[in-house]
C-alpha positions as CSV (number, residue, x, y, z in Angstrom):
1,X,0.0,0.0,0.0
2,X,1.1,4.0,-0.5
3,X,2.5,5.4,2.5
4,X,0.0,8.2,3.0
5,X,0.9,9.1,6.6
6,X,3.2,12.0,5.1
7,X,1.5,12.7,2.2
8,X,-2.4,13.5,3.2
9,X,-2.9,16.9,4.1
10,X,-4.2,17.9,7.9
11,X,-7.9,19.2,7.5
12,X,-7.6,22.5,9.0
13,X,-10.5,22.7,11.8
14,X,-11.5,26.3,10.3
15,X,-14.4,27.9,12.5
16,X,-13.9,25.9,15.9
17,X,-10.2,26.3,16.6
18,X,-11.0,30.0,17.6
19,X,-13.1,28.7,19.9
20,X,-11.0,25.7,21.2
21,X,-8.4,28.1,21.8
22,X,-11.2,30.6,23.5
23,X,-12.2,28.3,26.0
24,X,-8.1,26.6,26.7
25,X,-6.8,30.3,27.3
26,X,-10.2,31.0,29.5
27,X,-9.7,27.5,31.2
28,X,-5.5,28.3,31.5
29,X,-4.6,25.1,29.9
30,X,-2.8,25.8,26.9
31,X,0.7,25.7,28.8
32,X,2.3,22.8,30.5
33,X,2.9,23.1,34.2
34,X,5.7,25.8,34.7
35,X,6.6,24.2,38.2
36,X,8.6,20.8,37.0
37,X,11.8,20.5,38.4
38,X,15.0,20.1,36.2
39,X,15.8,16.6,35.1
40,X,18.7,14.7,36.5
41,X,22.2,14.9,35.2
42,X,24.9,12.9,34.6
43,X,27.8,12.3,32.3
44,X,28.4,8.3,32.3
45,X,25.4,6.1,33.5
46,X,22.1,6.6,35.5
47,X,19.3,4.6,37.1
48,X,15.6,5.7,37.1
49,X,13.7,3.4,39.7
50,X,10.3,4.0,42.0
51,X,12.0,3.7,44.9
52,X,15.6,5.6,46.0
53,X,16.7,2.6,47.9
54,X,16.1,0.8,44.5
55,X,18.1,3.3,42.7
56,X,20.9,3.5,44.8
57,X,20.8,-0.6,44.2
58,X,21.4,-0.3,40.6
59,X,23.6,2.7,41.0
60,X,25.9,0.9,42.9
61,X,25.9,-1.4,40.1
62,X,26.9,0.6,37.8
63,X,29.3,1.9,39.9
64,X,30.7,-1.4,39.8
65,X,31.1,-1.6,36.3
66,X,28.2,-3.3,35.5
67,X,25.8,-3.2,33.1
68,X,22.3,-1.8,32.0
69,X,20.9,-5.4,32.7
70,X,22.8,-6.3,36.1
71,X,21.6,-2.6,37.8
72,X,18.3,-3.5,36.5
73,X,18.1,-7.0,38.5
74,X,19.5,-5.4,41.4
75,X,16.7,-2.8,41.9
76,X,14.1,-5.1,40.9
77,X,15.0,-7.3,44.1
78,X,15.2,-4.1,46.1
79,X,12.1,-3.3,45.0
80,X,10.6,-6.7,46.0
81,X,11.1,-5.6,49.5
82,X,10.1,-2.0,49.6
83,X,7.4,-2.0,46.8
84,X,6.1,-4.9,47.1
85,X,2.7,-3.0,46.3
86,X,3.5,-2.9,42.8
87,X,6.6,-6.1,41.7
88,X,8.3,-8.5,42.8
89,X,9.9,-11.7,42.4
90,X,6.3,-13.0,42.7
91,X,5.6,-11.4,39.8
92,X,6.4,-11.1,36.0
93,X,7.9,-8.2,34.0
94,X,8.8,-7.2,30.2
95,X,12.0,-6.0,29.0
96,X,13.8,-3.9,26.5
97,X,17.0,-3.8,25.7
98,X,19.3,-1.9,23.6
99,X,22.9,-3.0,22.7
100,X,24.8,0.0,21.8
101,X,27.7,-2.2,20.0
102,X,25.3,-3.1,17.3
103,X,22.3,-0.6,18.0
104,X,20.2,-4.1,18.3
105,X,17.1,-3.5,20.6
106,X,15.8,-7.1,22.1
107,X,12.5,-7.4,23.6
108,X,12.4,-10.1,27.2
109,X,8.9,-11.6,28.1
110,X,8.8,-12.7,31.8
111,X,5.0,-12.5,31.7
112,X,3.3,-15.0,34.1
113,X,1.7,-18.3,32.7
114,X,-1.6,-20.1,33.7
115,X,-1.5,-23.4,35.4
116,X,-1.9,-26.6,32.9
117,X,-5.0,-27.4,35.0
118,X,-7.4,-23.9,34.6
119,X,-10.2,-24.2,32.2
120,X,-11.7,-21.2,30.5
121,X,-14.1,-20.8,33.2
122,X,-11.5,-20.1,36.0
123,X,-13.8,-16.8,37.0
124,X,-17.7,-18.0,36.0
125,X,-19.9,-18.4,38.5
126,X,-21.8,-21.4,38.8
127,X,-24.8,-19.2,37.0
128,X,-22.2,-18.1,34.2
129,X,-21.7,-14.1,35.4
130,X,-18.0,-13.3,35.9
131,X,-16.9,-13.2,39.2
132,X,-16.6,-9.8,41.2
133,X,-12.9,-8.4,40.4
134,X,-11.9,-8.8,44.2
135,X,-13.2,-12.2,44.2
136,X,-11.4,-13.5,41.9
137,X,-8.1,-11.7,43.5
138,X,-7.7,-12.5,46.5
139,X,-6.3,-16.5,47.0
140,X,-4.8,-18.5,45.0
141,X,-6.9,-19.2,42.3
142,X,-5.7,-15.6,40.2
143,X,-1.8,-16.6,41.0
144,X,0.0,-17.8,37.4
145,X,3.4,-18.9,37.5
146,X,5.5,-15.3,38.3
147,X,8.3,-15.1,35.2
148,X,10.7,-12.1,36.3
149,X,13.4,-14.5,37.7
150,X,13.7,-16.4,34.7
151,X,13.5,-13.9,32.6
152,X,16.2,-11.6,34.3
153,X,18.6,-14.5,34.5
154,X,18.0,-15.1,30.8
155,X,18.7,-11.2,30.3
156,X,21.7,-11.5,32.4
157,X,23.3,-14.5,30.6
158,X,23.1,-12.5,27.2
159,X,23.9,-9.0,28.8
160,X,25.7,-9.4,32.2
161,X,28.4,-8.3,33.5
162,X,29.0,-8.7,37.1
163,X,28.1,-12.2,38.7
164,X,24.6,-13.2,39.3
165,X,25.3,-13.6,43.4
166,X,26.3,-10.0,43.3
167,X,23.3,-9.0,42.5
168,X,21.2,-9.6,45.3
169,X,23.7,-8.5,48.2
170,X,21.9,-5.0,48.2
171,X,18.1,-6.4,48.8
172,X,19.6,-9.2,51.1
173,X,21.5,-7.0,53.5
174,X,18.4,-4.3,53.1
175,X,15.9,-7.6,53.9
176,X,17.8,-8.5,56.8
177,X,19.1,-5.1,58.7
178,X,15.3,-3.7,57.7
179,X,14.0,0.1,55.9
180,X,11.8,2.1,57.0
181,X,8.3,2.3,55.9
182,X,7.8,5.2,53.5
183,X,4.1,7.1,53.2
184,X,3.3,6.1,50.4
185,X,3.8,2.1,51.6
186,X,2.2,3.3,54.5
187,X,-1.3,4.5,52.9
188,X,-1.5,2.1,50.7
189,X,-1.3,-0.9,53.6
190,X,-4.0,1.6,55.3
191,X,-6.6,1.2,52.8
192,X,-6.4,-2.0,51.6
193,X,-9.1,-3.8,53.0
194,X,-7.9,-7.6,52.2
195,X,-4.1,-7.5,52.9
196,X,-4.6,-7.5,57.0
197,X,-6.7,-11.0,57.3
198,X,-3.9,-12.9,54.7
199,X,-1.8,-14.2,57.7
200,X,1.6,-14.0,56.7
201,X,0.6,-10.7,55.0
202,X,-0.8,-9.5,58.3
203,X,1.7,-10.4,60.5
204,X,4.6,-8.8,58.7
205,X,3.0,-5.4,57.5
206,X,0.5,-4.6,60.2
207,X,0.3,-4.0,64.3
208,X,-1.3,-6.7,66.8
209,X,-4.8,-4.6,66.8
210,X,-4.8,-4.5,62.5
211,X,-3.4,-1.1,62.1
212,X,-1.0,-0.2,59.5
213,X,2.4,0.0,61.0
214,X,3.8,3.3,60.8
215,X,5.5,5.7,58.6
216,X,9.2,5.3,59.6
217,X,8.7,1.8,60.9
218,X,12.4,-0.3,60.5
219,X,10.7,-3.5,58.5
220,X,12.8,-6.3,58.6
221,X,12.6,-9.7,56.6
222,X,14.7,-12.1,57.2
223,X,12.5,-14.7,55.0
224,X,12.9,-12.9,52.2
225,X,16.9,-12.4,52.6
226,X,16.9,-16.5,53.2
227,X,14.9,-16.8,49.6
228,X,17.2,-14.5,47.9
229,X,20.2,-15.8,49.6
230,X,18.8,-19.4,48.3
231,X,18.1,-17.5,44.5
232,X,21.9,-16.1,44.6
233,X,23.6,-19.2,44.8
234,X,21.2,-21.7,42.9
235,X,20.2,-19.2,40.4
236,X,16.9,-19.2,38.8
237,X,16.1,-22.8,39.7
238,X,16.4,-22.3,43.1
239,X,13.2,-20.7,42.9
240,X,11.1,-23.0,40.3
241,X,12.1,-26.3,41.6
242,X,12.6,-27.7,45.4
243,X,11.6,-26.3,48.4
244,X,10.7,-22.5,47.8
245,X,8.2,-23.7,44.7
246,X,6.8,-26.0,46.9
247,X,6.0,-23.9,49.9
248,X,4.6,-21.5,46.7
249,X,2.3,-24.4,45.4
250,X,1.1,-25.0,48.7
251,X,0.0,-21.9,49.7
252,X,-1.7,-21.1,46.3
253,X,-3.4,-24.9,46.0
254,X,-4.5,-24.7,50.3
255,X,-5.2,-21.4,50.4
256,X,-8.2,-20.8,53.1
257,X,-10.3,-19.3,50.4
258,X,-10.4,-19.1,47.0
259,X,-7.7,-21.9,46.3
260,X,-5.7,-21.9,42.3
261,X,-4.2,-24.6,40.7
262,X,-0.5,-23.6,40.2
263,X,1.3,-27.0,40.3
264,X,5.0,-28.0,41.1
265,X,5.4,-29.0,37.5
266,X,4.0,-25.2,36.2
267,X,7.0,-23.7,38.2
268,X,9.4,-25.9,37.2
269,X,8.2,-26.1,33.2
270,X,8.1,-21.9,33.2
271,X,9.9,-20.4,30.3
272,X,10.8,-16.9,29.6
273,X,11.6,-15.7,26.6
274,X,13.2,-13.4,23.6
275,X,10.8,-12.1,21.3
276,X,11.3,-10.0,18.1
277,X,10.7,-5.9,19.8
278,X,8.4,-3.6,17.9
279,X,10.3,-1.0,15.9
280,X,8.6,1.6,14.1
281,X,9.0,5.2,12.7
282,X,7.8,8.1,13.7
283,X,8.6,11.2,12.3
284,X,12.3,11.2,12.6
285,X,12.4,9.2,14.7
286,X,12.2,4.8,15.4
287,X,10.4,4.0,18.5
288,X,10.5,0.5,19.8
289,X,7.8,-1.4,21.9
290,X,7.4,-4.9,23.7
291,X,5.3,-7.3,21.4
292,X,2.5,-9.6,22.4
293,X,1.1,-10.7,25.2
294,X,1.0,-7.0,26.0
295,X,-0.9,-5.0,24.1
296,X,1.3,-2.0,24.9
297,X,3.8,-1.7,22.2
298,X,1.3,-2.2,19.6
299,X,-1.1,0.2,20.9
300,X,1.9,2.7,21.8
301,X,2.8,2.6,18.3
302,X,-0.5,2.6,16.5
303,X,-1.6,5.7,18.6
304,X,1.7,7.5,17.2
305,X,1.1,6.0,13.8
306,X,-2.3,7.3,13.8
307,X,-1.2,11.1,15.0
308,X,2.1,11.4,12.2
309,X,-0.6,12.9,9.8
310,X,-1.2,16.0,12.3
311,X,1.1,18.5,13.2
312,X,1.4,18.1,16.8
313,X,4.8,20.2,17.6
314,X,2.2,23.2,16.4
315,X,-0.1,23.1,19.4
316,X,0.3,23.6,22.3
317,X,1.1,20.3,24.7
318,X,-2.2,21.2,27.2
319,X,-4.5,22.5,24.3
320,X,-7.7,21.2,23.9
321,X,-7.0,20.3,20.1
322,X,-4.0,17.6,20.9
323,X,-5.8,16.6,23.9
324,X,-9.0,16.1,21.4
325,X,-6.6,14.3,19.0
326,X,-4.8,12.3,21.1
327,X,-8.3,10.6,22.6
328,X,-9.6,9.8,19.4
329,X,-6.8,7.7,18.7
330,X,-6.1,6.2,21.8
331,X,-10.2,5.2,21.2
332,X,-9.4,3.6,18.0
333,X,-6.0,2.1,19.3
334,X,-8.4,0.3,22.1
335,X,-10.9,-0.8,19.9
336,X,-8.2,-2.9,18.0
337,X,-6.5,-3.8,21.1
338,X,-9.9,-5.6,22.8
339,X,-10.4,-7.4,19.4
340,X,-7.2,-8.6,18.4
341,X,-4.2,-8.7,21.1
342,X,-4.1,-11.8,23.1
343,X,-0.9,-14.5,23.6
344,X,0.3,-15.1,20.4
345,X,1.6,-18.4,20.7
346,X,-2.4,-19.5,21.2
347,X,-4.0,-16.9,19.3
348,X,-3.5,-15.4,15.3
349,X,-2.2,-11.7,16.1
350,X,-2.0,-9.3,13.1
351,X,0.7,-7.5,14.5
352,X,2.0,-6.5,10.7
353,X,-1.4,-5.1,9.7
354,X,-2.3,-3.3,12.9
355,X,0.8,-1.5,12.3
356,X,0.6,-1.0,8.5
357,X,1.0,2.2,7.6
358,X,-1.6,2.0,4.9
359,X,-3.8,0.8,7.5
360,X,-3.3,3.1,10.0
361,X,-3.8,6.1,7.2
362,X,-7.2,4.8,6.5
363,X,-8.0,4.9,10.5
364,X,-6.6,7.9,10.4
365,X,-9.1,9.2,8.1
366,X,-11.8,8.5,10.9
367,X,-10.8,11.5,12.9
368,X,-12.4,14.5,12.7
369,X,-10.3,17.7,14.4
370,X,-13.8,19.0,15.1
371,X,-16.1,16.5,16.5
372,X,-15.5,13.7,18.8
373,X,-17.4,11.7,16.5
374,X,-19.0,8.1,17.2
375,X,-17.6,4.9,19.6
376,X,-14.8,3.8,17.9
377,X,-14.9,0.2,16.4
378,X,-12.2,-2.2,15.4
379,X,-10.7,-1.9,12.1
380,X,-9.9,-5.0,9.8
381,X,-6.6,-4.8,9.6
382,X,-4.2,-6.7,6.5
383,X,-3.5,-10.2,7.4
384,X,-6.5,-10.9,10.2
385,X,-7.7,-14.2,10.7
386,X,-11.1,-15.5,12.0
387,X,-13.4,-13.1,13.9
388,X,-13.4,-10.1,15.8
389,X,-14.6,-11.0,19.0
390,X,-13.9,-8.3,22.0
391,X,-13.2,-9.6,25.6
392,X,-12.6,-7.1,28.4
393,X,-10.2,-7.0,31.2
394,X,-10.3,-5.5,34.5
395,X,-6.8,-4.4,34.8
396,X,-6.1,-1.8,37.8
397,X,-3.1,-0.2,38.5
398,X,-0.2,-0.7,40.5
399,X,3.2,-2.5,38.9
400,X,6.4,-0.5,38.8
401,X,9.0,0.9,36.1
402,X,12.8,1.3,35.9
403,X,14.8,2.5,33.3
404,X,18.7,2.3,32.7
405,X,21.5,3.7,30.6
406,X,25.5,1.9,31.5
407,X,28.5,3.2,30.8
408,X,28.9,1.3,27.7
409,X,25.8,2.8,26.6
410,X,23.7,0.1,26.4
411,X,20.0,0.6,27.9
412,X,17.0,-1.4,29.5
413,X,13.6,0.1,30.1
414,X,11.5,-2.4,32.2
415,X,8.2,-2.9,33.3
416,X,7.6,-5.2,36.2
417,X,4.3,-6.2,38.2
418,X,2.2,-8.1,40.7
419,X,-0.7,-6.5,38.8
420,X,-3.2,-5.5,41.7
421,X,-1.9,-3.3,44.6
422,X,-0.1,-6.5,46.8
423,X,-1.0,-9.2,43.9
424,X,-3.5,-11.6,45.3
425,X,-2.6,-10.8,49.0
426,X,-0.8,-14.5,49.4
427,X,2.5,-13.7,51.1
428,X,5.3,-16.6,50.5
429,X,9.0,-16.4,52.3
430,X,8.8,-12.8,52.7
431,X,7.6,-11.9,48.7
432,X,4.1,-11.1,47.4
433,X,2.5,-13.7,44.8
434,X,0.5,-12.1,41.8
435,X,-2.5,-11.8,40.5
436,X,-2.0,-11.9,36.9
437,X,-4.4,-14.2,36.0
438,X,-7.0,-11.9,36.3
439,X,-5.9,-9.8,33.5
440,X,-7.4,-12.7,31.2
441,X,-10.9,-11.7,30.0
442,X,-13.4,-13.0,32.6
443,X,-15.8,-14.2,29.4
444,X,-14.2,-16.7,27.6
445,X,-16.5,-16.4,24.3
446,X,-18.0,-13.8,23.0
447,X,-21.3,-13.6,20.6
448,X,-19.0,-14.7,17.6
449,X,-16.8,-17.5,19.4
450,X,-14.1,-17.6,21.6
451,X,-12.3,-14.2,23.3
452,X,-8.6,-13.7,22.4
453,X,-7.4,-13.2,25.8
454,X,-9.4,-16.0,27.4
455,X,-8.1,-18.0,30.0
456,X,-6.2,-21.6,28.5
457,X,-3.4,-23.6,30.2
458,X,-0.3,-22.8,29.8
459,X,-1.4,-19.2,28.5
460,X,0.0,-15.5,29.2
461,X,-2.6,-12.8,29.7
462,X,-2.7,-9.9,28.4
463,X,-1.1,-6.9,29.3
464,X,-0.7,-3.1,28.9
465,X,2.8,-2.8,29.8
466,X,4.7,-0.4,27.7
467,X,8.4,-0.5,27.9
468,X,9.9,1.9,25.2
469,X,13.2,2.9,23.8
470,X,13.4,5.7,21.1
471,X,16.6,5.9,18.6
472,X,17.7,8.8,16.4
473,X,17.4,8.2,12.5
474,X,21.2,6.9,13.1
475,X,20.2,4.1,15.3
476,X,21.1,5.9,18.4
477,X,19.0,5.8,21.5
478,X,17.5,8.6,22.3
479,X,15.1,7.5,25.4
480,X,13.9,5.1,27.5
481,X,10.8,5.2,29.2
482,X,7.9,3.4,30.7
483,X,5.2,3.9,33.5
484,X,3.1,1.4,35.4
485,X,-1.1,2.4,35.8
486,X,-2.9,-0.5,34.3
487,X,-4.5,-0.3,30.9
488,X,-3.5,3.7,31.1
489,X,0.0,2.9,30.9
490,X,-0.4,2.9,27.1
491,X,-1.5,6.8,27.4
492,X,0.8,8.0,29.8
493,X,3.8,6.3,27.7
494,X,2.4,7.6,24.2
495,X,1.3,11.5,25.8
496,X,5.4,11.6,27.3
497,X,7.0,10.1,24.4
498,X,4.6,13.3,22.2
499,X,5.5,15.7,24.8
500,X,9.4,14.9,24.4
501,X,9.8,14.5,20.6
502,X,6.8,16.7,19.3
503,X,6.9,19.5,22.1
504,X,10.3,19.1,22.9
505,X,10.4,18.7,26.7
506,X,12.7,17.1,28.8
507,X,11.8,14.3,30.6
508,X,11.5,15.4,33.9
509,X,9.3,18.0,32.4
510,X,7.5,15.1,30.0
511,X,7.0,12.8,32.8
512,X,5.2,16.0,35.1
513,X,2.8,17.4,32.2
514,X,-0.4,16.8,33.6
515,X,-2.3,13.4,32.1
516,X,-5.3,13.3,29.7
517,X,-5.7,9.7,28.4
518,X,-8.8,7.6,27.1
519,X,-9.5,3.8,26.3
520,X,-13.0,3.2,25.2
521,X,-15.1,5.7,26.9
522,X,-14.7,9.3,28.6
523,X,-11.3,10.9,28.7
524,X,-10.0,11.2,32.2
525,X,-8.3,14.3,33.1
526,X,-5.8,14.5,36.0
527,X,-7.6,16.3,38.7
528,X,-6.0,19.4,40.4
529,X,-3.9,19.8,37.2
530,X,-4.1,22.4,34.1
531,X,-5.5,19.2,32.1
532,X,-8.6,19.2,34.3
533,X,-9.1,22.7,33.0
534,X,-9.8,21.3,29.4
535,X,-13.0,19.9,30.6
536,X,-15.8,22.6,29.0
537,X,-13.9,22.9,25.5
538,X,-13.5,19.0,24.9
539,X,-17.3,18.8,26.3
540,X,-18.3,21.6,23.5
541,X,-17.2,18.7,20.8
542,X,-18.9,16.0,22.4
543,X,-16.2,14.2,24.5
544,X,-17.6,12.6,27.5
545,X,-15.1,14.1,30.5
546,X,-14.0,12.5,34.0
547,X,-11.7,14.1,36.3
548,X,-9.7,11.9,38.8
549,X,-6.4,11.2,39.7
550,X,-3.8,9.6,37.3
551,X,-1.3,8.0,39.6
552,X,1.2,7.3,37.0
553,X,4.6,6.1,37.8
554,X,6.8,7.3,35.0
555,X,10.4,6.5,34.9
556,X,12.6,7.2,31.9
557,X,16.3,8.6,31.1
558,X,16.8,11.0,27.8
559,X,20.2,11.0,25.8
560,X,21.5,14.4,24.6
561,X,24.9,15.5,23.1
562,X,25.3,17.1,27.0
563,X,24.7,13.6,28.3
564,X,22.0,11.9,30.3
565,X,19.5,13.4,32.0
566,X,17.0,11.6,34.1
567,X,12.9,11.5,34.7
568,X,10.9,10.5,37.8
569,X,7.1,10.6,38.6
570,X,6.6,13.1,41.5
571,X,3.0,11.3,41.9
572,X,5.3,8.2,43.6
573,X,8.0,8.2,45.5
574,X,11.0,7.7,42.7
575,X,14.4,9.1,41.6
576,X,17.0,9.3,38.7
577,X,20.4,9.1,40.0
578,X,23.7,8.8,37.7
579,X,27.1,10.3,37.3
């Protein structure tokens, strides 16, 4: 097909952008917020993690001489301990990685798997309704079989530089000597009405009389420095075989309530592994995105594809006109992302058509600057097979994202999750077990056949993760980037990859512009911000608004000719630190 993308001309609102722009200036939301602090510098390497004690893990890493992919481990089992909110070894993460010797970007799926013994009806009812989302959490029965430990040792074979065992002496000596409770830990253990009556859970995070222990609290866990202790000599196996799967398997399989079926041999028959990354153009630019299971990179990359046609770097980052644009193709983005994006090695993907650019030119054609227009459908994209049958997910946020640049140059963005906020509340030698199975579709069949992200043995669910690395038209990288947030993270990662390359921001400043992003229905803007502001002048085209808060969790590092400079997400509790 043509490439059009360049080539069709941008239909000029006329008449309404005077009154866009009325309304924005009215509203004060044509600017993006003048308070972000400068980015982090630093002239060699740097670490971008959601925790300090995280980042000064992989810093010291790299102060070590190791690389993107050992500081990367290091913070993730730092983070095990004092995040265990969002990831963990329980867990299961994808990564990017970029070589700098070759300019090769490789894409690592750790995403969890579903027991050999679930059936498509893991959350029916005995009347055939979905389960309640917080029914189907908490116990064993949402707990797949975490990847991140297999696939970080498989990253660290092919990109390692210090040994494995030196890895983990940070979280062990943290685990055993103890840190301190930070607020945000703190509120989130306050609200969480499940957490306290999981006993291990309960005994570790919270006071004899069920309170939330307090902000400042020394935690120690000395179970969790014995598992990682075990993990640092034995390596990967130590974990999916003998003793530690066991007590794993018997905590999911006997658990008082809601018990899963994870068996002995899913541990031990888990597989991570290297997939072909999403590369793409934009502009001048080639960003890269994880493939399926998660949706992320596709939709990441069709939401950009869909936008090239417009000139963004014209308007303003907070005007009502991008924030209008950007919705209506994250809304078409969505509707190809519930039809078509499911595990691929069970399910016919048409990853090549959804990111044709013919394809996307002719999507493109469905938005009209002016009007928000009708409920976008899926598109029928080169190369589909079979039907489009929708399922839907009920994906809320927590996870956690780190992002890395060595000295050698090479880079890892991450993204790495329990999924829910503590994973399915089961607590096993000190480390929080997941949740992931509930990001399957809850319907296995639709009213033209079977869901693509149904539950199946063996299967990894969906996901929204968005891990991203952007080169220069050289091959260079450019940035690395990423943010947890459920299904959002795909607009938080495409709005702050558009606010750096179309509007030119840094990426401290990126990462702070206040968040407008959209799925299938209203556009949510980030409450107390200027993006809440937009609400009357993307109401006067007919978008449906919501105003709430967008806990984001942005992490990402920027190369420039004056070196690196470093992003963290002021609505968490991270930092960028290099030198």
């Amino acid at each position: 097909m043509p490439d059009r993308t360049r080539s069709r001309p941008y239909r000029n609102p006329g008449l309404f952008a005077p009154l866009l722009m009325l309304l924005a200036l009215l509203a004060g939301g044509l600017a993006p917020d003048a308070h972000a602090k400068p980015p982090a510098h630093a002239g060699k390497y740097m670490i971008a993690a959601a925790n300090p004690l995280a980042t000064e893990a992989g810093l010291e890493m790299l102060r070590a001489g190791g690389s993107a992919v050992d500081a990367a481990i290091a913070a993730q089992l730092v983070l095990t301990l004092v995040e265990p909110q969002s990831s963990g070894i329980g867990g299961g993460a994808f990564m990017l990685h970029f070589r700098q010797s070759d300019r090769a970007v490789a894409a690592y799926d750790g995403r969890e798997t579903a027991p050999a013994a679930v059936a498509p009806t893991l959350f029916l009812q005995a009347d055939g309704e979905p389960m309640k989302f917080y029914e189907a959490v908490v116990g064993g029965r949402s707990v797949g079989a975490p990847g991140v430990l297999r696939m970080l040792e498989l990253a660290h074979r092919a990109h390692g530089k210090l040994a494995w065992a030196r890895l983990f002496e940070p979280a062990i000596a943290l685990a055993r000597d103890g840190f301190e409770i930070s607020e945000r830990l703190h509120y989130l253990l306050s609200i969480d009405r499940f957490l306290p009556l999981q006993p291990a859970a309960g005994a570790y995070f919270y006071e004899p009389d069920g309170t939330a222990k307090a902000v400042g609290t020394l935690l120690r866990n000395p179970a969790l420095a014995d598992t990682l202790r075990q993990i640092a000599e034995g390596g990967a196996d130590a974990f999916y075989t003998g003793p530690i799967a066991a007590d794993i398997v018997d905590a999911v399989r006997n658990a008082a309530s809601n018990p899963g079926a994870l068996s002995v041999a899913d541990l031990a028959g888990y597989v991570a592994k290297e997939r072909s990354a999403l590369c793409r153009p934009y502009r001048d630019w080639r960003v890269c995105g994880m493939p399926p299971p998660t949706s992320g990179g596709v939709a990441v990359l069709q939401i950009l594809g869909l936008l090239e046609r417009f000139p963004l770097s014209t308007m303003a980052p907070l005007s009502p006109e991008a924030a209008h644009l950007f919705a209506r193709a994250s809304h078409l983005a969505f509707a190809d992302r519930g039809a078509y994006l499911g595990d691929p090695d069970f399910v016919s993907v048409p990853v090549a058509g959804l990111l044709d650019r013919g394809y996307l030119a002719a999507r493109a054609d469905l938005i009209d600057p002016e009007r928000a227009g009708e409920p976008a459908a899926a598109g029928d994209p080169p190369g589909r097979a079979g039907q489009v049958v929708p399922g839907h997910d009920l994906a809320l946020p927590s996870t956690s994202h780190l992002a890395v640049v060595d000295g050698d140059g090479n880079a890892v963005s991450m993204t790495t999750s329990v999924e829910n906020v503590f994973g399915s509340r089961h607590m096993v030698r000190g480390f929080i077990l997941n949740n992931q199975l509930t990001d399957f579709s809850f319907r296995p069949d639709g009213p033209d056949g079977p869901v693509a992200n149904r539950v199946e043995p063996g299967k990894r669910p969906r996901s929204s993760m968005s891990p991203t690395l952007v080169l220069d038209r050289d091959g260079n990288l450019m940035l690395a980037v990423g943010s947890p947030g459920g299904s959002r993270i795909i607009g938080f990662v495409a709005q702050t990859l558009l606010a750096v390359l179309d509007w030119e921001l840094d990426i401290q400043a990126a990462i702070e512009l206040p968040h407008y992003v959209t799925r299938t229905g209203a556009i949510d803007l980030e409450a107390d911000t200027d993006a809440a502001a937009l609400g009357p002048s993307l109401e006067a085209i007919g978008h449906k608004v919501d105003i709430r808060s967008l806990t984001s969790g942005l992490h990402g590092i920027q190369v420039t000719k004056d070196g690196l400079l470093g992003g963290a997400d002021p609505r968490r509790e991270g930092v960028a630190l290099g030198d």
